[in-house]
C-alpha positions in Angstrom: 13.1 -12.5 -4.1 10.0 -11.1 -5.1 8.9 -14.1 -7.1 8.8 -16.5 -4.4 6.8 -13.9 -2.3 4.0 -13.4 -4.8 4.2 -17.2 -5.5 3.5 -17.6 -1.6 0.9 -15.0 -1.5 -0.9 -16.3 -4.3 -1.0 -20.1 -3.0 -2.6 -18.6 0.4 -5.3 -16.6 -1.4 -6.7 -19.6 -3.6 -6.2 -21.9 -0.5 -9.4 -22.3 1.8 -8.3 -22.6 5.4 -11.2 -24.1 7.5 -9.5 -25.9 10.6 -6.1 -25.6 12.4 -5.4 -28.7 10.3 -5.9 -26.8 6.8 -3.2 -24.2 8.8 -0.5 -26.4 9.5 -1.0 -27.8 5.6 -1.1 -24.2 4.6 2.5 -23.7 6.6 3.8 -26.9 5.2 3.2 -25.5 1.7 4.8 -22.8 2.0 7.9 -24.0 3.6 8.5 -26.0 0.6 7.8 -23.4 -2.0 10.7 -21.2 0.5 12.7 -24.5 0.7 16.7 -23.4 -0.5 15.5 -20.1 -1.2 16.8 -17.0 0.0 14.1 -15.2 1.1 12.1 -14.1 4.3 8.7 -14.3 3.7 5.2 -13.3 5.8 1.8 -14.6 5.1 -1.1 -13.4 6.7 -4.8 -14.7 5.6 -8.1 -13.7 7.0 -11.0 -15.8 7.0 -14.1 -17.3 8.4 -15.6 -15.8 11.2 -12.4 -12.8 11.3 -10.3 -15.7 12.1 -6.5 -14.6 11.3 -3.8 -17.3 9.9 -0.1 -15.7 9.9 3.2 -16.9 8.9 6.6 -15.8 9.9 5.0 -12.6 11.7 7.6 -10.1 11.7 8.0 -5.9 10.6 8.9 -6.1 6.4 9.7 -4.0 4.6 6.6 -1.5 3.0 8.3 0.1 0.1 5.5 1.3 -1.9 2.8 -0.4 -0.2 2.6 2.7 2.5 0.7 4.7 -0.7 -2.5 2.4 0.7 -2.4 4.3 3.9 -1.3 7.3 2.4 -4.2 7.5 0.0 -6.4 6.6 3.1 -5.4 9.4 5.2 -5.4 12.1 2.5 -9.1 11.1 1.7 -9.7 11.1 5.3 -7.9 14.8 5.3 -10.4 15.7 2.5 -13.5 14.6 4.1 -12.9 16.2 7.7 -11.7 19.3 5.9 -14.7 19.6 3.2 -12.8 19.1 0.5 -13.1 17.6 -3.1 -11.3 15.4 -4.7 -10.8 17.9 -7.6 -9.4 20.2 -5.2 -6.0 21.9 -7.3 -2.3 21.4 -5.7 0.5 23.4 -7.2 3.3 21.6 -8.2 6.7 23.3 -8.3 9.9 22.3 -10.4 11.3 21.6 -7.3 8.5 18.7 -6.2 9.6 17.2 -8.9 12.9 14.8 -7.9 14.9 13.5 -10.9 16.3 10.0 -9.9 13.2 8.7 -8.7 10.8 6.9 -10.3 8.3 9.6 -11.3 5.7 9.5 -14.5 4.6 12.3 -13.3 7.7 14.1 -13.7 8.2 12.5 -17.1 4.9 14.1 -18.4 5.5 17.7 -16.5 9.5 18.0 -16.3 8.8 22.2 -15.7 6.6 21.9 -12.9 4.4 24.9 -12.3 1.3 23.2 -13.1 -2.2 22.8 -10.9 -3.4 19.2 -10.4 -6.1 17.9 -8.7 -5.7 15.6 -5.9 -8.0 12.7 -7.9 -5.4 12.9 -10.4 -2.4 12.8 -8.0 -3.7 9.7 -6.3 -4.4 8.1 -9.4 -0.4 9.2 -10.1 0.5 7.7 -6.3 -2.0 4.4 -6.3 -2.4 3.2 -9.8 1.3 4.6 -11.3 3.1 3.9 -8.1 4.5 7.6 -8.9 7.3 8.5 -6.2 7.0 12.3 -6.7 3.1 12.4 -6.7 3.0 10.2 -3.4 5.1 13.4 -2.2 3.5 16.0 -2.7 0.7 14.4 -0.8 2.6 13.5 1.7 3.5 17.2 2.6 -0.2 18.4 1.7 -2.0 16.6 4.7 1.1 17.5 6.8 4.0 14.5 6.6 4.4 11.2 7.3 3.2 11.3 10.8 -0.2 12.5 9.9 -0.4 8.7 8.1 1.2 6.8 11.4 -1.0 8.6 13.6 -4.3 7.9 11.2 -3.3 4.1 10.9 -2.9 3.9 15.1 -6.2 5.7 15.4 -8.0 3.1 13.1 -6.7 0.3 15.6 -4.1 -1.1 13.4 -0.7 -2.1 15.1 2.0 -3.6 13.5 2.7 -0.9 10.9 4.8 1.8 10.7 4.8 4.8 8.1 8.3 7.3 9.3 9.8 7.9 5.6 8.7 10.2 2.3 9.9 8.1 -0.7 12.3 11.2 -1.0 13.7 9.9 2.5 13.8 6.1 1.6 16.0 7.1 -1.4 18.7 8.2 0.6 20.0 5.5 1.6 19.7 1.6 1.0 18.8 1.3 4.7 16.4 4.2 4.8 14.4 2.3 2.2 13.4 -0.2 5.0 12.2 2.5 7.7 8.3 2.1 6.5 7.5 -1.3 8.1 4.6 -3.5 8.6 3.4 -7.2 9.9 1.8 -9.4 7.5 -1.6 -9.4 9.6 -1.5 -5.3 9.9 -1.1 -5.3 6.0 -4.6 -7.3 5.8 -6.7 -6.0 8.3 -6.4 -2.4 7.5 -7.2 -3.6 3.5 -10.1 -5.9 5.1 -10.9 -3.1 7.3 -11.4 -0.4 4.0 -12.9 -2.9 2.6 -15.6 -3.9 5.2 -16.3 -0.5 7.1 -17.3 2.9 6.5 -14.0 4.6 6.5 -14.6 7.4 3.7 -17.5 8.9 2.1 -18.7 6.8 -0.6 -17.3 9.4 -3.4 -13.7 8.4 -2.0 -14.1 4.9 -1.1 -15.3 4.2 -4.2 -12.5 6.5 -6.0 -10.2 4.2 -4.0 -11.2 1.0 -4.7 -11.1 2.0 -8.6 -7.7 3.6 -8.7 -6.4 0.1 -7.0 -7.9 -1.8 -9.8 -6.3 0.5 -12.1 -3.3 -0.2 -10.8 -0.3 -1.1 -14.3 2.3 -1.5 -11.8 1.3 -4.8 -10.0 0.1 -7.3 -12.7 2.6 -9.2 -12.7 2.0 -9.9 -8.9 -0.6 -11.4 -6.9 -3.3 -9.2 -9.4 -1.7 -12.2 -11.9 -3.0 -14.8 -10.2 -6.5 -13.8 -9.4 -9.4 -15.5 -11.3 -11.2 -13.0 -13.4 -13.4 -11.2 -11.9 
């Protein structure tokens, strides 16, 4: 399924939508890229003047995608707290889960090691690291903390309830994280465009998501150099 949603994703993005006519083109191209396909998939572009074009608006699935907010509200955490990014955690054995995927893990199976929090978003954001995402998690005080930031920011439509350690209970559980299409974009637009963070984490942000070695296969794949 994911194939035909980055294939979606990537038409949209190299699209430009001017006029409600360019929309219902838009939609028309991307029912016949879904056409006999077994997939439910949401589209949401921003453009213009703020102006929002969705498809198929609905809650999906986050998976992994709730380490955006995540890293958001942990910088957040450090800048109301004072804190810097090179600021040590203690990770136990015990932090350290086995069947989950977990570089981290793989490079310190004993635990008992210091690490700063630059490196364990770099594990959470660019390594997609289960184990890593966490540990932060607990740090800044669960997943509620991250819910609670997103609402405060004015982003509805998304939903952060479940620790990776949660979502791999269970095939269901691995669906409790949920977010629109349109919530998805505007709180990346909304990093992107306003003065969430201090510069020194923005800017850590922005280059950890860049780094990323898990996504380029995916939309990164189909973005022009650049």
């Amino acid at each position: 399924m994911k194939y035909f949603i980055v294939g979606v994703l990537i038409a949209c993005f190299t699209v430009t939508v001017a006029s409600s006519k360019d929309e219902r083109e838009l939609k028309m191209r991307i029912a016949s890229v879904l056409k006999e396909k077994r997939a439910i998939v949401g589209v949401a572009v921003l453009y213009g003047d703020n102006r929002l074009f969705e498809v198929n608006r609905g809650d999906y699935p986050m998976m992994s995608v709730c380490k955006f907010p995540l890293a958001l509200a942990v910088l957040d955490y450090l800048h109301k707290n004072n804190l810097s990014l090179d600021t040590d955690i203690f990770i136990r054995e015990s932090d350290l889960l086995p069947d989950t995927y977990s570089p981290l893990r793989d490079r310190h199976p004993q635990g008992n090691i210091k690490m700063s929090i630059r490196e364990l978003l770099s594990y959470t954001v660019s390594l997609s690291d289960n184990n890593a995402c966490d540990i932060l998690f607990g740090y800044i005080g669960g997943t509620k903390v991250v819910d609670d930031y997103i609402k405060r920011l004015g982003i509805s439509g998304m939903s952060v309830v479940a620790t990776e350690a949660v979502m791999h209970e269970s095939f269901e559980k691995q669906y409790c994280n949920t977010a629109t299409p349109s919530s998805a974009v505007l709180l990346l637009d909304k990093f992107l465009k306003e003065d969430l963070l201090r510069d020194e984490y923005g800017n850590y942000l922005r280059k950890i998501m860049i780094e990323t070695s898990t996504g380029n296969d995916k939309i990164k794949a189909g973005l022009p150099e650049g």
